[in-house]
C-alpha positions in Angstrom: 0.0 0.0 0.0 1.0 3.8 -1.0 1.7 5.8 2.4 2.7 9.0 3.0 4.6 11.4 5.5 2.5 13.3 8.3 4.7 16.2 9.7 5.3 15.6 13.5 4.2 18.9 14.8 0.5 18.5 12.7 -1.9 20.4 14.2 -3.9 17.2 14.7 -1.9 15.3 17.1 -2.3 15.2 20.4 0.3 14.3 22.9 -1.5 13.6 26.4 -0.4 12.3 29.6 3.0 14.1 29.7 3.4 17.5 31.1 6.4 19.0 28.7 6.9 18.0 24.8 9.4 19.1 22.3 7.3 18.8 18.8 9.1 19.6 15.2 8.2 18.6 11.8 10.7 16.2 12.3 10.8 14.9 16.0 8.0 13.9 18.8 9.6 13.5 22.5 7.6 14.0 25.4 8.1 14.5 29.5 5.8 13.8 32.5 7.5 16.8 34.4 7.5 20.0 32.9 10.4 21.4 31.5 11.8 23.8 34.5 12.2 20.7 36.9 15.7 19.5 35.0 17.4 22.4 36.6 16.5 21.2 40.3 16.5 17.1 39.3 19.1 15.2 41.9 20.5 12.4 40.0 20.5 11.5 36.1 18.6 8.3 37.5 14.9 10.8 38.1 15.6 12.3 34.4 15.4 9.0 33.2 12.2 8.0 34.5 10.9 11.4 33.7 11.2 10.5 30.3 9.9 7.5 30.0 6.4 7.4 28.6 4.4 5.4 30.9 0.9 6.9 30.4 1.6 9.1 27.8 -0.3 8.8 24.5 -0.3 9.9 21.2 -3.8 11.0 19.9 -5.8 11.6 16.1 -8.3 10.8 14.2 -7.8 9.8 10.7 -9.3 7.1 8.0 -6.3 5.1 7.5 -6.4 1.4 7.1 -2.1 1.5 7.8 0.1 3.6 10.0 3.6 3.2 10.2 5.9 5.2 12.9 9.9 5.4 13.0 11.0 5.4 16.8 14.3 5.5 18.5 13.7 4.2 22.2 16.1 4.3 24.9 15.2 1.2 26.7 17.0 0.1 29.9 18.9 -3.5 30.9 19.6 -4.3 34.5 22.6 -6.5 34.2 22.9 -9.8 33.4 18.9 -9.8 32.6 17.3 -9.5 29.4 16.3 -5.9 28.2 13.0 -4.5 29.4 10.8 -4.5 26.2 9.6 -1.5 24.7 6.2 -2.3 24.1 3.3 0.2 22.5 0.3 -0.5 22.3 -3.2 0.7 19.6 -6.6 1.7 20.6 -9.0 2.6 17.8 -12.5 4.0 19.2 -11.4 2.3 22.6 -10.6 -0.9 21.5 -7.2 -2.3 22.0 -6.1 -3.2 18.3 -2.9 -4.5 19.0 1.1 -4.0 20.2 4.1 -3.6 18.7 7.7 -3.7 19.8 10.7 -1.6 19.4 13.7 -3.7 19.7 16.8 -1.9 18.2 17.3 1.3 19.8 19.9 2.6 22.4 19.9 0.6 26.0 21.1 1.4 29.0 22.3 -1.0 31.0 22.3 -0.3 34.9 25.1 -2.9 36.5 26.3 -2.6 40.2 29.7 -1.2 39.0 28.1 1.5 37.2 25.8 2.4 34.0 27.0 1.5 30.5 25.2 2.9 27.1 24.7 1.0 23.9 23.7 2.6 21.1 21.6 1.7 18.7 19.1 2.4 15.6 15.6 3.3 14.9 12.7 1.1 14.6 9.6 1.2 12.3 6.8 0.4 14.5 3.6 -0.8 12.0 -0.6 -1.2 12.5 -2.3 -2.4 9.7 -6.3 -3.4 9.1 -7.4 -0.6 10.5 -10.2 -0.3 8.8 -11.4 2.7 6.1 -13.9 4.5 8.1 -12.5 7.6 10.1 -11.6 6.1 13.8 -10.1 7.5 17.0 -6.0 6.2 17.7 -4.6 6.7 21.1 -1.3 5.2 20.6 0.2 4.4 24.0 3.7 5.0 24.1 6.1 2.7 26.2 6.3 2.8 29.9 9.8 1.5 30.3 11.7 3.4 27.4 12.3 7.3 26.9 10.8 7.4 22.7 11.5 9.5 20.3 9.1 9.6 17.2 11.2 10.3 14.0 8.4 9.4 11.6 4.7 9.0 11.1 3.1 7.8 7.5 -0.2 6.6 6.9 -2.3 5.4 3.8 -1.6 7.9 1.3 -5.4 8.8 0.3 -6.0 9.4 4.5 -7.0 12.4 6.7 -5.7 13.1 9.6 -8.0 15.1 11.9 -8.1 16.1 15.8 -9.0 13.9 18.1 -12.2 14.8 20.2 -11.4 16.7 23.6 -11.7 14.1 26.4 -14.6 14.6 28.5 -13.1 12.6 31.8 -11.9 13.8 34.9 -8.4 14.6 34.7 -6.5 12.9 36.9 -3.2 12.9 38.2 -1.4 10.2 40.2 2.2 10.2 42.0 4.0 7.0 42.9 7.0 4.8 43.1 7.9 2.0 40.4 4.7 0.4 41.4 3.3 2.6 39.5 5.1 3.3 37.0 4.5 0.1 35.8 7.5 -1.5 34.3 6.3 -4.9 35.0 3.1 -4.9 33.3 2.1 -6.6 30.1 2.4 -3.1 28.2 2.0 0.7 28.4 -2.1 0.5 29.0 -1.9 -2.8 31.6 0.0 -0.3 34.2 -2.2 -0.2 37.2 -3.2 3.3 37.0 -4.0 3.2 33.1 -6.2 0.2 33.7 -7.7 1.9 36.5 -8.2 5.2 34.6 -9.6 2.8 31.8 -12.4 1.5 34.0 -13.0 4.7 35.7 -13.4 6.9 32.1 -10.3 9.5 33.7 -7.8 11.2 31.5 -4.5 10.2 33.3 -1.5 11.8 33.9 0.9 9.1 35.2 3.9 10.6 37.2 5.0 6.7 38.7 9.1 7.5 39.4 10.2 3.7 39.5 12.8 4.7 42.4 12.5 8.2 42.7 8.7 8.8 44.6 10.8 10.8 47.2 8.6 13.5 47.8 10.7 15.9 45.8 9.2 19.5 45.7 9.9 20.0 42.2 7.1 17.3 41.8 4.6 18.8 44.6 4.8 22.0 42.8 4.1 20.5 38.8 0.7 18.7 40.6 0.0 22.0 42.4 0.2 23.7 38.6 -1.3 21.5 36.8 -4.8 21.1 34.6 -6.0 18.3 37.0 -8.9 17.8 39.2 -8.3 15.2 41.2 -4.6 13.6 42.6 -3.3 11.0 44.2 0.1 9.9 45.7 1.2 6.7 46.1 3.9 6.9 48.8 6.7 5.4 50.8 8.1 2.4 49.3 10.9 4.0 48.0 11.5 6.2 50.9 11.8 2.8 53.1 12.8 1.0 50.9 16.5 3.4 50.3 16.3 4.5 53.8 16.3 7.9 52.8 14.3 9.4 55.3 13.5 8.4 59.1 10.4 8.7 61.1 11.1 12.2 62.3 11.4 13.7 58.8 9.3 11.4 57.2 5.6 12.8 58.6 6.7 16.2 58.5 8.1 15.8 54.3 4.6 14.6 53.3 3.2 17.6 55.3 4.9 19.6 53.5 4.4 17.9 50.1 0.5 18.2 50.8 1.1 22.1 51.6 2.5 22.6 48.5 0.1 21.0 46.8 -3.1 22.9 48.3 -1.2 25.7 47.7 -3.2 26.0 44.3 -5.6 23.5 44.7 -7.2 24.0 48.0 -10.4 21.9 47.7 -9.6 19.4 45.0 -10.1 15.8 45.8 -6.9 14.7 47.2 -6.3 10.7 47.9 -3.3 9.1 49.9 -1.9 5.6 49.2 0.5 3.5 51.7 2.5 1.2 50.3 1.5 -2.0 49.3 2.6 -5.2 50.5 6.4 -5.8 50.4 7.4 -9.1 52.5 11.2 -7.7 53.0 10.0 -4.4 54.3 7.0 -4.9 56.5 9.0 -5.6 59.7 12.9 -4.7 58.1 14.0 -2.1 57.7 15.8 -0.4 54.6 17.6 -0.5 52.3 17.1 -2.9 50.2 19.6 -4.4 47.6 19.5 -6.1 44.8 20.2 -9.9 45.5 21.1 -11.9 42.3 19.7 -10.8 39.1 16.1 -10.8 39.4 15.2 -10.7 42.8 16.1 -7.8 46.3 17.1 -8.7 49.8 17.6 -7.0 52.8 20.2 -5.6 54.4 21.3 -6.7 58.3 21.5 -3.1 60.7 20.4 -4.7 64.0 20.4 -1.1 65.4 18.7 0.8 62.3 14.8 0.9 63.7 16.2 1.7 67.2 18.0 5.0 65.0 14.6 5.7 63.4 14.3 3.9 60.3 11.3 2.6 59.1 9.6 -0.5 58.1 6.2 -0.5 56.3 4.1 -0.9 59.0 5.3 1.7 60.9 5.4 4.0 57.5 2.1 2.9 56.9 0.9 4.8 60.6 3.1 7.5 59.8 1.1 8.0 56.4 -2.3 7.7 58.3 -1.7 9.8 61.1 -0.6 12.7 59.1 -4.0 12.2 56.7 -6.1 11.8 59.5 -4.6 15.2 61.5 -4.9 17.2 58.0 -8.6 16.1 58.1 -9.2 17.0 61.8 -7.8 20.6 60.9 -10.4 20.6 57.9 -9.6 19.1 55.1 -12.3 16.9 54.1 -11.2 16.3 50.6 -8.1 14.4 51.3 -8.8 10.9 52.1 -6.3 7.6 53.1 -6.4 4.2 50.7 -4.3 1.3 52.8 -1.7 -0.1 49.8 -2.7 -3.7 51.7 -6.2 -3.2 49.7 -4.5 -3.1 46.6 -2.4 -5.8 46.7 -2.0 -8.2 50.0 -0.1 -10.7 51.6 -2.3 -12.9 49.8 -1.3 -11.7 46.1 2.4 -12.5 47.1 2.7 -15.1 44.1 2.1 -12.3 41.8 5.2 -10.8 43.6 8.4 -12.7 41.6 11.2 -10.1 42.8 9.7 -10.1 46.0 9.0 -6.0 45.6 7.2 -5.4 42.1 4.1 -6.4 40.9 3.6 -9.1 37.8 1.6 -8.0 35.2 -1.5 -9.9 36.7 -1.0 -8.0 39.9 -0.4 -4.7 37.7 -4.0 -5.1 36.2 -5.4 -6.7 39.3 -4.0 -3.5 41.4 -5.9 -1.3 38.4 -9.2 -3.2 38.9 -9.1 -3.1 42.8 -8.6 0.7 42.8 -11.2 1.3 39.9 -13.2 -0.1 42.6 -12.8 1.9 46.1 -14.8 4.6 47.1 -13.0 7.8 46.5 -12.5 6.5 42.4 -16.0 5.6 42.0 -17.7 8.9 44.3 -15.5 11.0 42.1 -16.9 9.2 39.1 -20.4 9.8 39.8 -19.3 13.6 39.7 -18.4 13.4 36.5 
């Protein structure tokens, strides 16, 4: 079939779910932090996640039956494992049409004795029986790669139109690499796009695999930004590196929360503890990685004694301080316990013993689709 060339910066495409883009004729890359947050960033590892694209989508609509896109990915390796797939995935009018996998571009590899960079080439990325009648694409780019697009073509007799403004609550959501999603089955099985799926929300998916440190530089992009309603999920990665202890934890997520209803005073707010971790619920951080595809803990029989937290005490710490705002009047910020998202009962669906499979991914998705402060907010659509 004839194709042809769409210029990148179109007027008809839509990049949603990332908070900074750069958009030429030529290139497409996008960022879930805006731009002005690079200068304060402290370590390459946060720019990383920043841009990778979990959540982020690229929107139209057109009448093509083919579309073909040229990618360069910067996918990532732990060492000695095989490299994290680069997976995006095609929904026409809703429906999931398929996935597609970039496999040749630049990896990073992260090994104990430091990062290493391979470079590599684009990829064409192809969706074909599409179909000739005009159609809505939401092209969900991949949550464990930084992408970006080089090329768009499509059948050569097609139009390429705007995508209808979406009508959904606009929701942004904060968290670890639980939910960033790395684990799941592809860039729309991450917990909170399944979740934002079910509920009909237009998410913006800030999930830091681990960087959720409470950074003000994040606190201050959800305070600024076209949402209206947030939530955080909060405290594995804090325990879990040791990077805070029980004195400075409470008062940091006070002052996260501040900053946040700085500008957004009333909107609905929702906390999340962490969910179940079996090396952290009575041990302390940190935690290191043990072989190749699994973490341990580390032996400091004086570290709780010193302040350092497990997840049970992280977990009071995280309800105490919601249920003081609350007291002092803040009866739009609520508390979810992690535990109801995923148990000590969904500990199969746990390989590494700290991230979620992709059945717990999309089982985590369905649970929190299903708890009162998603579904009262829904009803307010």
């Amino acid at each position: 079939m004839k194709m042809k060339s769409v210029s990148l910066d179109h007027p008809a495409l839509a990049v949603r779910g990332a908070m900074h883009k750069v958009q030429s004729a030529a290139s497409l890359k996008a960022w879930r932090l805006p731009a002005w947050t690079w200068a304060q960033s402290p370590d390459p590892a946060v720019d990383l996640m920043v841009g990778m694209t979990s959540g982020v989508r690229l929107c139209f609509t057109t009448d093509a039956e083919v579309l073909c896109l040229t990618v360069l990915e910067t996918g990532i390796q732990l060492a000695g494992t095989p490299r994290r797939s680069a997976t995006f995935d095609l929904y026409v009018d809703g429906i999931q049409h398929g996935s597609a996998e970039a496999k040749s571009g630049h990896t990073i590899v992260v090994d104990p004795k430091g990062p290493s960079f391979a470079a590599g080439s684009p990829s064409e990325i192809m969706f074909d029986a599409l179909g000739a009648c005009l159609k809505a694409i939401e092209l969900w780019l991949p949550q464990s790669a930084q992408v970006e697009i080089l090329g768009l073509s499509v059948s050569s007799d097609a139009k390429i139109l705007p995508s209808s403004e979406p009508s959904g609550l606009r929701w942004a959501h904060y968290g670890s690499s639980i939910s960033h999603g790395m684990e799941a089955k592809g860039p729309s099985w991450t917990w909170p796009a399944v979740a934002a799926r079910k509920l009909g929300y237009e998410l913006m998916n800030v999930g830091l695999a681990g960087q959720c440190h409470l950074d003000g530089f994040v606190a201050r992009s959800l305070r600024d930004g076209p949402f209206d309603a947030i939530s955080l999920e909060v405290g594995i990665n804090i325990i879990g590196a040791d990077t805070m202890r029980r004195r400075v934890f409470a008062s940091a997520l006070h002052s996260f929360l501040d900053t946040i209803r700085e500008g957004k005073p009333d909107m609905p707010l929702l906390v999340v503890s962490p969910i179940f971790c079996p090396l952290l619920e009575t041990h302390t951080g940190p935690l290191e990685r043990d072989g190749l595809a699994s973490y341990g803990t580390t032996e400091r029989p004086h570290s709780a004694a010193d302040g350092a937290l497990t997840l049970v005490e992280g977990r009071t710490i995280i309800a105490d301080v919601v249920a003081r705002r609350r007291n002092a009047g803040d009866a739009n910020l609520s508390y979810l316990d992690g535990l109801t998202l995923f148990g000590a009962a969904d500990e199969a669906d746990l390989p590494d013993h700290l991230h979620p499979n992709a059945a717990g991914q999309e089982r985590m998705g369905e649970r929190f689709a299903a708890q009162g402060w998603a579904t009262t907010l829904k009803t307010q659509l």
